[in-house]
N, C-alpha and C positions, 0 to 999 in steps of 0.2 A: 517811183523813186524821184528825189529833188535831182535838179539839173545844176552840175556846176557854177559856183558863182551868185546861185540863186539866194543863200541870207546873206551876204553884200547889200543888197537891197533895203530899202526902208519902206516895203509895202508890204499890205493886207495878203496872207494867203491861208488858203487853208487845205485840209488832206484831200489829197488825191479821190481817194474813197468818198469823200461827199459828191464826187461828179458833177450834174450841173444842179444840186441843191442849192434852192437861195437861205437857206437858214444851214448853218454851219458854225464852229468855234475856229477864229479867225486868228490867227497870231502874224505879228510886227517884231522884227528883231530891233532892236532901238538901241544899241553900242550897250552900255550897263546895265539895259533893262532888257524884258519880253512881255511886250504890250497882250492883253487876249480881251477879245471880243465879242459878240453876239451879233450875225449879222443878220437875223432878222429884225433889228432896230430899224424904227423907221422914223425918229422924232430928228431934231435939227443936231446936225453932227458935231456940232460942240456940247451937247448934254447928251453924248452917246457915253452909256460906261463903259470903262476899258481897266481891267485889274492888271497891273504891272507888277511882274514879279522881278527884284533882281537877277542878275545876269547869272550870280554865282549859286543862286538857289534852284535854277531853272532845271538843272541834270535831277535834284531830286522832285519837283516837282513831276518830272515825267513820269517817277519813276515811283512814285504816288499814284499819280494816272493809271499806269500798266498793273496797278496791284488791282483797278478797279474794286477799291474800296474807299471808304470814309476817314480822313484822313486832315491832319493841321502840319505846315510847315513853322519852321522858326518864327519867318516875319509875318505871321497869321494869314497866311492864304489858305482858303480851308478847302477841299474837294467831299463834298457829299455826294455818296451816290444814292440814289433813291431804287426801292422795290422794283419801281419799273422799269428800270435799267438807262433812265436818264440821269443828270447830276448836275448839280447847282455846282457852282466856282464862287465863292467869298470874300471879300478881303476888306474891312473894316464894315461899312455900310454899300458898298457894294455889291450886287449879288449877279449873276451872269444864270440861266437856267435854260440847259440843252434837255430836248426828249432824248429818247432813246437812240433814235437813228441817228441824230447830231451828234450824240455820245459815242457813237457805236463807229461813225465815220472817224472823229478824232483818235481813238483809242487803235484804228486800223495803221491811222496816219503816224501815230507816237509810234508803235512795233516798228512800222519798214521806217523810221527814221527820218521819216520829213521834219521832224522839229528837233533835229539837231542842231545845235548852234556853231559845229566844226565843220 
């Protein structure tokens, strides 16, 4: 579970349940937005992609996530999930693409409410 105080912060974290995976889906609260990441990226960190979804979309987007299906929000963030139980994250031309266990760890992390924004 997140520790008080903890989305205050403007830094990378991601669910608990990845432990000490270095590839994970990463999220940044950013005041209007929620940045997410792919942190097996390894090219120069200013052509890292990051799909920002607004702030006020972010509850359904979870909540997208937790149906673990296939799925378009309003401002086109799209969540596919694949056969093998990993899922690409979308959002105009950029694409984010977790296997399974990266999937599997985030979707652990969205239930116990670590990417809550309150």
């Amino acid at each position: 579970m997140r520790q008080a105080g903890e989305f205050g912060r403007r830094k990378w974290y991601k669910s608990s349940f990845s432990k000490d995976a270095n590839s994970c889906v990463e999220v940044r609260f950013t005041g209007n937005a929620v940045d997410v990441r792919d942190s097996k990226y390894v090219g120069p960190e200013q052509d890292q992609p990051i799909i920002t979804v607004p702030a006020d979309q972010w509850p359904a987007f979870l909540g997208l996530v937790m149906t673990n299906s296939s799925g378009v929000l309003p401002d086109a963030v799209a969540v596919d999930v694949h056969a093998d139980g990993g899922a690409t994250i979308t959002h105009r031309t950029t694409r984010l693409n977790y296997n399974a266990d990266e999937w599997d760890a985030f979707l652990e992390g969205v239930a116990d409410g670590q990417f809550d924004r309150s």
